[in-house]
ZAMARGU-4260 file (C-alpha; in steps of 0.2 Angstrom, whole numbers, plus 5000, padded with zeros to 4 digits):
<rodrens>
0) 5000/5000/5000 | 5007/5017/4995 | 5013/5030/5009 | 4999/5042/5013 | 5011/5056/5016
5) 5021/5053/5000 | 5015/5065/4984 | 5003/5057/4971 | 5009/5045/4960 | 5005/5044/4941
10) 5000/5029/4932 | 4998/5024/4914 | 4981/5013/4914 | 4980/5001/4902 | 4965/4988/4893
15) 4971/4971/4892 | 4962/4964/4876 | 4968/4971/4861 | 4979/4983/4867 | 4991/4971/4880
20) 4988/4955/4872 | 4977/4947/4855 | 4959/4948/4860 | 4952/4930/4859 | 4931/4932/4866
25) 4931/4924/4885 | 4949/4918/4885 | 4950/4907/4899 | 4965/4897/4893 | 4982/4905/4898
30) 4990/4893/4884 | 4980/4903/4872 | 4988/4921/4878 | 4998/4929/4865 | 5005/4947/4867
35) 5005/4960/4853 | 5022/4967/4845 | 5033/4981/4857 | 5021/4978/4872 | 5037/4972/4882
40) 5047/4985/4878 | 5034/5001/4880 | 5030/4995/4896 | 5047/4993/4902 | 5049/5012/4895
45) 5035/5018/4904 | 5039/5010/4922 | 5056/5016/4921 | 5049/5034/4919 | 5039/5031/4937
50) 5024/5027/4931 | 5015/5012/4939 | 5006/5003/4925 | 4987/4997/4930 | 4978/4988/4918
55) 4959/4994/4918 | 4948/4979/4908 | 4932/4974/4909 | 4928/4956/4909 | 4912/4951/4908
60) 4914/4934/4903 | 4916/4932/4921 | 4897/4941/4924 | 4890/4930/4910 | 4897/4912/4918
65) 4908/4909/4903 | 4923/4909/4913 | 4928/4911/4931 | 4937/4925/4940 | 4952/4912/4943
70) 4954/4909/4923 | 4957/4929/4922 | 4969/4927/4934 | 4979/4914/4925 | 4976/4923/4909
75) 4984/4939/4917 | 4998/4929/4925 | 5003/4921/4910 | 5002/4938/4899 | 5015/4944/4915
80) 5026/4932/4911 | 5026/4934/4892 | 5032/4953/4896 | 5043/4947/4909 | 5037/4958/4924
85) 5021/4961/4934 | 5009/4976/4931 | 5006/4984/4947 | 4989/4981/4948 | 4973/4976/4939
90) 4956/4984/4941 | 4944/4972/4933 | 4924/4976/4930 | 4916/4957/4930 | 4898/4965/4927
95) 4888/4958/4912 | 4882/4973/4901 | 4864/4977/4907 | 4866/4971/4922 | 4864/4985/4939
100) 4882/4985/4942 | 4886/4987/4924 | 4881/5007/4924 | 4894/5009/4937 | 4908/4996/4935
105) 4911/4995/4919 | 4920/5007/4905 | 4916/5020/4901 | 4913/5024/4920 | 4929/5031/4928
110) 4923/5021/4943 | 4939/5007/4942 | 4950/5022/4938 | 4944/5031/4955 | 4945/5016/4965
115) 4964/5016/4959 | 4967/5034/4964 | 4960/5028/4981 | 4969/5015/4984 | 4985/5019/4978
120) 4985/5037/4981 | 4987/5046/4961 | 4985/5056/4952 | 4974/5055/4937 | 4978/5072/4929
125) 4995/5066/4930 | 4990/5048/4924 | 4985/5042/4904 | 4975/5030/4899 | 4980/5015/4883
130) 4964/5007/4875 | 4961/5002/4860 | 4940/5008/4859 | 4929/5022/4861 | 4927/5016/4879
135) 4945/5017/4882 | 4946/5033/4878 | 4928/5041/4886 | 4934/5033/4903 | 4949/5043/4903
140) 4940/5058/4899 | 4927/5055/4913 | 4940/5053/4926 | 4950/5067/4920 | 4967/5060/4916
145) 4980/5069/4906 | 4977/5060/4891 | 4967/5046/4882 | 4978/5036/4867 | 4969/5026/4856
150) 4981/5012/4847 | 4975/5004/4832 | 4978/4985/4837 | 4961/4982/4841 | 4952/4971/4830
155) 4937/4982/4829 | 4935/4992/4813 | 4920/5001/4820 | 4928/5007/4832 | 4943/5020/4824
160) 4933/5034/4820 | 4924/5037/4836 | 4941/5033/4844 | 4950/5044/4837 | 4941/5056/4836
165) 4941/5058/4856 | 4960/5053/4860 | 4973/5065/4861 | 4985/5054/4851 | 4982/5040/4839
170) 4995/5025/4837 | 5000/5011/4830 | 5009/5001/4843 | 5009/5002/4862 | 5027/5007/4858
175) 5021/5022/4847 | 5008/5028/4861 | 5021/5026/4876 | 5034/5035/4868 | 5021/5050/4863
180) 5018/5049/4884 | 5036/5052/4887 | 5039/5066/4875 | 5026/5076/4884 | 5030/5088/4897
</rodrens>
């Protein structure tokens, strides 16, 4: 747990699917885990310039009873290992869309942002946001970080235009968008 006392920390939240690792629908199967080209070395860049990195994703294969909160776990675990660190933490959002909770929990609502500032005392106008949709991008705007980066490895089509549109800076790798956040003063 962070020190109270100590100044707010930044953080570069991040979505898993799509923008960490290949988006499979429901992947339960660590086996199946496959990370997308520079992730490694963009994270590696970002951490060494103090930022914690907090992946922000929302699961809802866990809300539907496709898969189990355990199988995200491994999933996650096995992604870390691929990059060959941890991330500092995961905020995950298990509601199924149209459920109660899903309103609240799940992105575009800043709410798993804001439970991050809580608990690990940052900074979110200090902090950036990596996605690769529309909801990437509105979740960073609604919990007023810095900045919302779109990259364009999501398999989603439909979503560029929106996406880009409302990000700050549009990228092709995770590489691309970490080395935009490190330029910036």
């Amino acid at each position: 747990m962070p020190d109270p006392a100590a100044a707010p920390a930044r953080a570069v939240f991040l979505d898993r699917d799509d923008t960490l690792i290949r988006n499979i629908p429901y992947l339960g199967d660590p086996a199946r885990v496959t990370l997308l080209p520079t992730v490694p070395e963009a994270l590696a860049r970002l951490r060494a310039a103090g930022y914690q990195l907090i992946v922000i994703s929302n699961q809802s294969g866990v809300g539907r009873g496709l898969i189990t909160p355990a199988q995200v776990t491994a999933v996650n675990q096995a992604m870390e290992r691929l990059i060959g660190f941890p991330m500092d933490a995961y905020y995950l959002s298990y509601a199924a869309p149209g459920t109660p909770e899903a309103e609240t929990e799940r992105k575009p609502s800043p709410h798993l942002l804001f439970r991050a500032r809580e608990e690990r005392s940052l900074d979110l106008s200090a902090s950036c946001m990596i996605g690769d949709k529309t909801i990437d991008i509105e979740c960073a705007r609604n919990a007023g970080c810095r900045a919302a980066l779109w990259v364009r490895t999501g398999t989603e089509p439909t979503e560029s235009a929106g996406a880009q549109a409302l990000a700050d800076h549009s990228a092709n790798t995770l590489l691309e968008a970490a080395n935009w956040i490190l330029q910036q003063p």
